[in-house]
C-alpha positions as CSV (number, residue, x, y, z in Angstrom):
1,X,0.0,0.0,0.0
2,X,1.2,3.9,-0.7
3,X,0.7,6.2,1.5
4,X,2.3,9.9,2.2
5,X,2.3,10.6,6.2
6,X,3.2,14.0,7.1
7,X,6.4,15.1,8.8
8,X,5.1,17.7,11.0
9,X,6.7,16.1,14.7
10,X,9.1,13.7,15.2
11,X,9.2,10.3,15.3
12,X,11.0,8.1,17.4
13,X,11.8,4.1,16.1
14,X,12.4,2.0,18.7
15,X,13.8,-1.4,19.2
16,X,15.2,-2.6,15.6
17,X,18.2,-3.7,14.5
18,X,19.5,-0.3,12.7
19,X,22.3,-0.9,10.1
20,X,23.5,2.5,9.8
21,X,26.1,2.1,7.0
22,X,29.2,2.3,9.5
23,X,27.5,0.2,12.2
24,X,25.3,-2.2,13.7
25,X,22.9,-1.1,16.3
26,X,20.8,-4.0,18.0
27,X,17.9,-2.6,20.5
28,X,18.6,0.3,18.6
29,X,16.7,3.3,18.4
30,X,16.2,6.0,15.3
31,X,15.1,9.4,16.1
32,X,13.5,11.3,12.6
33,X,13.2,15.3,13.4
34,X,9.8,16.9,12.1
35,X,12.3,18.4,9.3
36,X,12.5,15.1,7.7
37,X,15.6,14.9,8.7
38,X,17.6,12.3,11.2
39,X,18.2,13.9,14.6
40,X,19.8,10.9,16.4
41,X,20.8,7.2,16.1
42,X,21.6,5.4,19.1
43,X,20.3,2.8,22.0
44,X,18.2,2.6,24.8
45,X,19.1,6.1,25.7
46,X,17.0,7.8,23.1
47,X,13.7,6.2,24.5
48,X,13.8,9.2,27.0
49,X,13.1,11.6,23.9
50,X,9.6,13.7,23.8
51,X,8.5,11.4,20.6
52,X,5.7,9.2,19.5
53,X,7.1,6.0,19.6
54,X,7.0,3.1,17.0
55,X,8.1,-0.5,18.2
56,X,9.9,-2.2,15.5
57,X,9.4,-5.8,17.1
58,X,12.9,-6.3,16.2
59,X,13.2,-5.3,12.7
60,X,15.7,-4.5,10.6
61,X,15.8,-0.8,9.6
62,X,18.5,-0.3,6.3
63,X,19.6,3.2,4.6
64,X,17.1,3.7,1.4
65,X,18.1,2.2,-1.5
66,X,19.9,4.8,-4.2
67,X,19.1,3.6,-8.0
68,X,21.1,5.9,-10.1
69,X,20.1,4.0,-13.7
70,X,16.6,3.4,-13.8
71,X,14.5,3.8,-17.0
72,X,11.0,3.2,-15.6
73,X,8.6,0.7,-13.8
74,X,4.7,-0.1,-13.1
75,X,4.2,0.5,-16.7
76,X,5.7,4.1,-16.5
77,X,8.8,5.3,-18.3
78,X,11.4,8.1,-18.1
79,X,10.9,8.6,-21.9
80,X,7.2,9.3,-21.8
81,X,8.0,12.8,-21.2
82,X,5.2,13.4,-18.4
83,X,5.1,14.2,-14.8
84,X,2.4,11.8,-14.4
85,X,5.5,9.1,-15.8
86,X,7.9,9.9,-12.9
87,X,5.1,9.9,-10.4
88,X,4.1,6.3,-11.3
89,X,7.8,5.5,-11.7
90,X,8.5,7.1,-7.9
91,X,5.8,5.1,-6.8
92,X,6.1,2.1,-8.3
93,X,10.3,2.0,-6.8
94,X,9.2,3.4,-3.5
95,X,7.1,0.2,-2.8
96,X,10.2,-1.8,-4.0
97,X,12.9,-0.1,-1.6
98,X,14.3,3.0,-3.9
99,X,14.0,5.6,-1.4
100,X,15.9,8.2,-4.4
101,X,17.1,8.0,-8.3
102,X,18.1,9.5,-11.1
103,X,15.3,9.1,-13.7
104,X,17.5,8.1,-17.4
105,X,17.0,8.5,-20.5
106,X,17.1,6.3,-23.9
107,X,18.8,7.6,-27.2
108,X,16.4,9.2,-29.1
109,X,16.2,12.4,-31.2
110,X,16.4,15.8,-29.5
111,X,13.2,17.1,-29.8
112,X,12.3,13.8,-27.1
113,X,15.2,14.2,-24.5
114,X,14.6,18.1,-24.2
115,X,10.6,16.9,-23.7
116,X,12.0,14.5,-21.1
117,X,14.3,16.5,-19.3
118,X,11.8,19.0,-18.9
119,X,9.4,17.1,-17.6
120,X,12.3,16.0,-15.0
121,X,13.0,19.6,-13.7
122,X,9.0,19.9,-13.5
123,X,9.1,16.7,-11.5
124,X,12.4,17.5,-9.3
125,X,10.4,21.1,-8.6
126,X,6.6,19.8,-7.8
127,X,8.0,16.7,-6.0
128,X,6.8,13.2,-5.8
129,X,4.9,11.1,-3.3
130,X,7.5,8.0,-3.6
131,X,10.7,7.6,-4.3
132,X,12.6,11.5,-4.8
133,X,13.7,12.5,-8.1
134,X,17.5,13.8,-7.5
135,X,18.4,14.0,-11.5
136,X,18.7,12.6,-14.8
137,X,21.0,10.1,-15.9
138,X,21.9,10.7,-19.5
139,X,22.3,7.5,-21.3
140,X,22.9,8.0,-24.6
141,X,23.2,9.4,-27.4
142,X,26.4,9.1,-27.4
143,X,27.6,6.1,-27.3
144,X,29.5,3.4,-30.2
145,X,26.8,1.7,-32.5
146,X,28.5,-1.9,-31.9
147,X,28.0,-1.9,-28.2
148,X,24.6,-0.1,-28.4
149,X,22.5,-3.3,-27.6
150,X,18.8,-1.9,-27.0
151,X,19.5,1.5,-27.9
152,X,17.6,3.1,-31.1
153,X,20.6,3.0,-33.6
154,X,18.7,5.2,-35.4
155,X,19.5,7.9,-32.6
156,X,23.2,6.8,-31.5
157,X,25.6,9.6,-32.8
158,X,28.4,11.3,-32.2
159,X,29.1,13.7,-28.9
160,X,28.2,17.0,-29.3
161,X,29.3,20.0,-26.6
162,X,26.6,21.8,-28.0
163,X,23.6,19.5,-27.8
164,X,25.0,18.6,-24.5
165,X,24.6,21.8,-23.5
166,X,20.9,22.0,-24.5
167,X,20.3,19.1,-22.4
168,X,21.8,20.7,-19.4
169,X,19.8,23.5,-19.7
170,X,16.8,21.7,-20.9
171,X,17.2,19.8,-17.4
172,X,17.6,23.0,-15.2
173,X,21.0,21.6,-14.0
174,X,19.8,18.4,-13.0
175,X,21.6,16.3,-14.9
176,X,24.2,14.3,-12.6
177,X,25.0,11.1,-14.4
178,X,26.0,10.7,-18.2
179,X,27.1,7.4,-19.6
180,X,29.1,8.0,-23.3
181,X,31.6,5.8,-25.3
182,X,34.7,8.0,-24.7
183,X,36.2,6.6,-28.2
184,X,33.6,7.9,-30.5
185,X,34.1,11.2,-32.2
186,X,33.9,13.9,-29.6
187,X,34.0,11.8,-26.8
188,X,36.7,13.1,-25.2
189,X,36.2,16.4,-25.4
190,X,32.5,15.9,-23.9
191,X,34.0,14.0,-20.7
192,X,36.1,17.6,-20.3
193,X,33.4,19.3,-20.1
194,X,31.5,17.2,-18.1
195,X,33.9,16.8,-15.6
196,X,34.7,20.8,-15.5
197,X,30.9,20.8,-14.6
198,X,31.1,18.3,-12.0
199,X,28.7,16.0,-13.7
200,X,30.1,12.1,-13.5
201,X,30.8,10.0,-16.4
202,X,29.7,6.5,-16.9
203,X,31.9,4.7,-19.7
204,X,29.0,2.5,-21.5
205,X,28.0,1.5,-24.6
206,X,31.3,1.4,-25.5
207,X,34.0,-0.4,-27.5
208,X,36.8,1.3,-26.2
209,X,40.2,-0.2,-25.8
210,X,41.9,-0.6,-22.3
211,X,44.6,2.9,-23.5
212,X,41.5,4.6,-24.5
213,X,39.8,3.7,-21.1
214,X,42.8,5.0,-19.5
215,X,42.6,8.4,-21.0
216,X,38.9,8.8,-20.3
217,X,39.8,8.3,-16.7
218,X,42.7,10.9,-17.3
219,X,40.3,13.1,-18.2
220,X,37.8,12.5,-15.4
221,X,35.6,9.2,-16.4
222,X,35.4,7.5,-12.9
223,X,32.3,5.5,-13.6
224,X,31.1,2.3,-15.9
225,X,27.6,1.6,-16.9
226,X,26.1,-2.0,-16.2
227,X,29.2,-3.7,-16.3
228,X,29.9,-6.5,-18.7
229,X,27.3,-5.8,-20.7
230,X,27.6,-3.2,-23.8
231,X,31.0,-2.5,-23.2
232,X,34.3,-4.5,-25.3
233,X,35.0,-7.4,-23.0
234,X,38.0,-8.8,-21.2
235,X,40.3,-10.2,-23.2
236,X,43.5,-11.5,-21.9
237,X,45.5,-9.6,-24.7
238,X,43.0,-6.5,-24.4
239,X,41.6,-5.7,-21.4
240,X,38.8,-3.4,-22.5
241,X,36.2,-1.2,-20.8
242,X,35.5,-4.7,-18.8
243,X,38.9,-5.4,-17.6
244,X,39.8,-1.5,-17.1
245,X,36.7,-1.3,-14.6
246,X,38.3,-4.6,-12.5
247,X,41.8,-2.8,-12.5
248,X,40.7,0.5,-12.3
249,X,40.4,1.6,-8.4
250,X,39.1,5.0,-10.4
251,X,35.9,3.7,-11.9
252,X,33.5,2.2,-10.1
253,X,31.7,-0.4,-11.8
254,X,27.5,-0.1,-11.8
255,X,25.8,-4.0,-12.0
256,X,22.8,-5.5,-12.5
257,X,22.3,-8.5,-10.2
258,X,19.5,-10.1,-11.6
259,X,21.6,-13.1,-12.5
260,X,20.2,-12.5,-16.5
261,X,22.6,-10.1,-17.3
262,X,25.5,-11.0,-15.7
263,X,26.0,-14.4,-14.1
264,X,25.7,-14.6,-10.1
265,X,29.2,-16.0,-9.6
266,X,30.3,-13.0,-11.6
267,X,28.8,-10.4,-9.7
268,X,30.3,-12.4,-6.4
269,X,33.3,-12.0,-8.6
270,X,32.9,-8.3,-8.4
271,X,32.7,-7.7,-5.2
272,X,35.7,-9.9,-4.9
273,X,37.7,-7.5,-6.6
274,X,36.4,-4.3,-6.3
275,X,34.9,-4.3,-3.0
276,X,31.5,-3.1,-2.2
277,X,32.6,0.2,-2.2
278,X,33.6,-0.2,-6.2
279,X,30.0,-1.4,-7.1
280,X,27.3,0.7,-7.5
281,X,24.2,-1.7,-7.5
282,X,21.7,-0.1,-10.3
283,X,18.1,-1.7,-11.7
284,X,18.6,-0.4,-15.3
285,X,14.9,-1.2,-14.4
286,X,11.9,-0.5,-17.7
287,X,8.4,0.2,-18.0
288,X,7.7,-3.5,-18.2
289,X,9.0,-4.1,-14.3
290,X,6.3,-5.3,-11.9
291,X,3.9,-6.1,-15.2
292,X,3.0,-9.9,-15.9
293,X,4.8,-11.4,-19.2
294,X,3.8,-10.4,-22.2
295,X,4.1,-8.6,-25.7
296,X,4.9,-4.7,-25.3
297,X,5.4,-3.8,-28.5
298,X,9.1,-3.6,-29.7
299,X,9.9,-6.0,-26.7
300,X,8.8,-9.5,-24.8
301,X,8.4,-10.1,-21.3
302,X,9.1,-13.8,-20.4
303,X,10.1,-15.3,-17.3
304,X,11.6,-11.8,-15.9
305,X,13.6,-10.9,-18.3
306,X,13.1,-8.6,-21.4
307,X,14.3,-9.1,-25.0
308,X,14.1,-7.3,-28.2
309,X,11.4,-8.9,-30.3
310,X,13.9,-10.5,-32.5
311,X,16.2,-11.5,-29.9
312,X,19.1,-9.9,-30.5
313,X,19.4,-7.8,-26.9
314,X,18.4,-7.8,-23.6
315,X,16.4,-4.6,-23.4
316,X,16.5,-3.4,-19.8
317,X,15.5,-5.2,-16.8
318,X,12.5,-5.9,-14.7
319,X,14.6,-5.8,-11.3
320,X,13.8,-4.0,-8.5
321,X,16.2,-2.6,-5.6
322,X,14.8,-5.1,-2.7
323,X,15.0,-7.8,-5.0
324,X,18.7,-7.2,-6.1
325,X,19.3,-6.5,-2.4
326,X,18.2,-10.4,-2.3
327,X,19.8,-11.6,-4.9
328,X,23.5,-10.4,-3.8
329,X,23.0,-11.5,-0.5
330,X,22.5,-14.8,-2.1
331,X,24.8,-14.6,-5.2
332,X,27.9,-13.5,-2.6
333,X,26.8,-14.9,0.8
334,X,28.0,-11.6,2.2
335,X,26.5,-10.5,5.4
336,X,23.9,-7.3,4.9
337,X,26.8,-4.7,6.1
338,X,28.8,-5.8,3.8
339,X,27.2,-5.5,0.5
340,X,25.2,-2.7,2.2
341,X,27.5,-0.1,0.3
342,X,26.8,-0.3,-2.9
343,X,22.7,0.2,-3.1
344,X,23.2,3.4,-0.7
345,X,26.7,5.1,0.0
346,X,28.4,4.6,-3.2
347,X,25.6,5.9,-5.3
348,X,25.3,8.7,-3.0
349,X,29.0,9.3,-3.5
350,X,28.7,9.2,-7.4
351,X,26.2,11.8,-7.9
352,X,27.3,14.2,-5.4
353,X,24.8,13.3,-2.4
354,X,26.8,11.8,0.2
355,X,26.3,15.0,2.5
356,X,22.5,13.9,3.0
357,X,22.1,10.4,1.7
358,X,23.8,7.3,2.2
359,X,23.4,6.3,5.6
360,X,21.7,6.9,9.1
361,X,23.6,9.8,10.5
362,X,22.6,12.6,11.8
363,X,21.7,15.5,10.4
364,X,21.2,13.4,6.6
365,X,17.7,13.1,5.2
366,X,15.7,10.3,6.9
367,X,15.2,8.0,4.0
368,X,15.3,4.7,4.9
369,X,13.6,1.1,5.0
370,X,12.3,-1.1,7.5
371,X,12.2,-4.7,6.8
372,X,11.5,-8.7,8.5
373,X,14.1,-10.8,9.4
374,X,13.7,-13.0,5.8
375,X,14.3,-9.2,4.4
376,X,10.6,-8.6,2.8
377,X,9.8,-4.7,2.7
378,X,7.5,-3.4,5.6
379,X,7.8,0.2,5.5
380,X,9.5,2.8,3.0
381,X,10.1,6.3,4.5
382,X,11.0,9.5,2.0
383,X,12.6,12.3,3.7
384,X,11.1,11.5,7.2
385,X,7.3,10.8,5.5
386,X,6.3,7.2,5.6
387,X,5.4,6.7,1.9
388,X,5.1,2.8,1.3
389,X,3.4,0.5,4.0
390,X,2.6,-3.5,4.1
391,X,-0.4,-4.3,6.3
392,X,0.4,-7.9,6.3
């Protein structure tokens, strides 16, 4: 069930076992200020606190999941251009653990990114009753034709400064994320000027060699989109944008662990290598997720995943957040602190909003998710409002 509850007093959770991204508090206690924001995080002492109380029964209480590449969901899409498309999408995510996320684009022409950005610095404005909108990821146009798997090849071209620009603007400054094959013409020169703007770049899409990665991270690339796939693989005598993001403490490498696009023992793999703070844990989630199977136009549904109708890509994902939350706990047999990481404080850390999300601190926006002990969603709280309930 969705609901919005106010923020107007505090609220003091009591008696849950609060993982607050550096720690483990058992009996713990989380106090949320009428602000919306986190006032305290503690023990038993905090029971004393003027607050209405909520007894968690021993739950688990987790920092709100970040997805920083997610398309759509619910049947509501990025790309339709509407505000009435990123409030289903906030919803829809909200109910599924995304606390925040960066709403991201396909490649298409002009004239339907500038509709879609706009209708993203509407959105980021109004607000939304789920999930917040904290930007746009840009994926696309620019990107190489050979690694452009779903993507519209009739839209894939090369990087432009100046139609960049327009999408900035277009965006009202919202745009945080933009994935680009640095190798194409005018690749480089658009991760300058992204980086001189403080926007991070994604390598994706790409089929650039392991020099060519190298000086994209000279440059200021310190990201890869959905790792292993749409990118030139590892090869023992050429590395590629796959090996570079294993090697490569300066990217860290975004994955879909939905164990379709990237095997589960290669997303344990992963975390093997990079650590959890070197993964970024993203949906890459479409219109399609949380609808039954089925024909939807250009695409099929079957069995979770989602193809191109004549087969030759995966096009998107149905995952959501909690679900890959599951699924790494299972593929890696890590402990929940220690995959933890990767759905909050890293993607916090790669869009620039580590100073208010990420973790249960004080004084950080209290976005966060209580769950059972077999780690099935109870409660999802936006900025101190309870947004997304189960009654049973």
């Amino acid at each position: 069930m969705t609901r919005v509850q106010g923020r107007d007093r505090r609220l003091l959770l009591a008696n849950g076992r609060i993982y607050t991204g550096e720690s483990v508090i058992d009996n713990g206690c989380l106090l949320v200020g009428s602000d919306g924001r986190i006032e305290a995080v503690g023990g038993a002492e905090l029971t004393a606190v003027d607050a209405p109380v909520r007894d968690l029964q021993g739950s688990l209480v987790l920092p709100g999941f970040i997805d920083i590449h997610v398309h759509g969901g619910g049947g509501f899409q990025m790309m339709d251009g509407t505000y009435e498309g990123l409030a289903g999408m906030s919803r829809f995510h909200a109910a599924h653990g995304t606390t925040s996320f960066l709403a991201t684009t396909d490649s298409a022409s002009e004239q339907a990114n500038v509709k879609a950005l706009r209708s993203a610095a509407e959105a980021a404005d109004t607000g939304l009753d789920g999930a917040e909108l904290l930007g746009v990821h840009l994926e696309g146009p620019f990107l190489h034709p050979v690694r452009g798997g779903a993507q519209d090849q009739r839209h894939i071209r090369p990087a432009s400064r100046e139609e960049l620009q327009r999408y900035i603007e277009a965006s009202g400054s919202r745009i945080r994320l933009v994935t680009l094959a640095p190798e194409i013409e005018g690749g480089f020169e658009a991760v300058d000027m992204l980086t001189d703007l403080s926007i991070t770049v994604s390598i994706g899409h790409s089929d650039a060699t392991y020099a060519q990665v190298l000086e994209a991270i000279r440059r200021g690339a310190a990201h890869t989109t959905h790792h292993f796939n749409g990118m030139s693989p590892l090869h023992h005598r050429e590395p590629g944008v796959a090996g570079a993001g294993l090697i490569c403490g300066e990217l860290t490498t975004e994955i879909i662990p939905d164990g379709i696009h990237v095997h589960p023992a290669v997303v344990k793999l992963l975390f093997d290598i990079k650590g959890a703070r070197g993964v970024c844990i993203i949906t890459d989630a479409v219109r399609q997720a949380g609808l039954p199977d089925g024909d939807y136009g250009g695409t099929i549904m079957k069995d979770r995943q989602i193809w191109l109708k004549d087969g030759s890509s995966l096009a998107g994902s149905s995952l959501t957040m909690m679900q890959g939350f599951k699924n790494v706990l299972a593929f890696t047999g890590y402990p929940i602190e220690k995959i933890l990481p990767s759905f909050t404080e890293v993607p916090a850390r790669q869009i620039g909003e580590a100073d208010r999300k990420g973790s249960l601190t004080a004084g950080k926006d209290a976005d966060f998710l209580i769950v059972d002990q077999e780690i099935n969603l109870r409660s999802t709280f936006v900025g101190g409002r309870e947004v997304y309930w189960r009654d049973s």
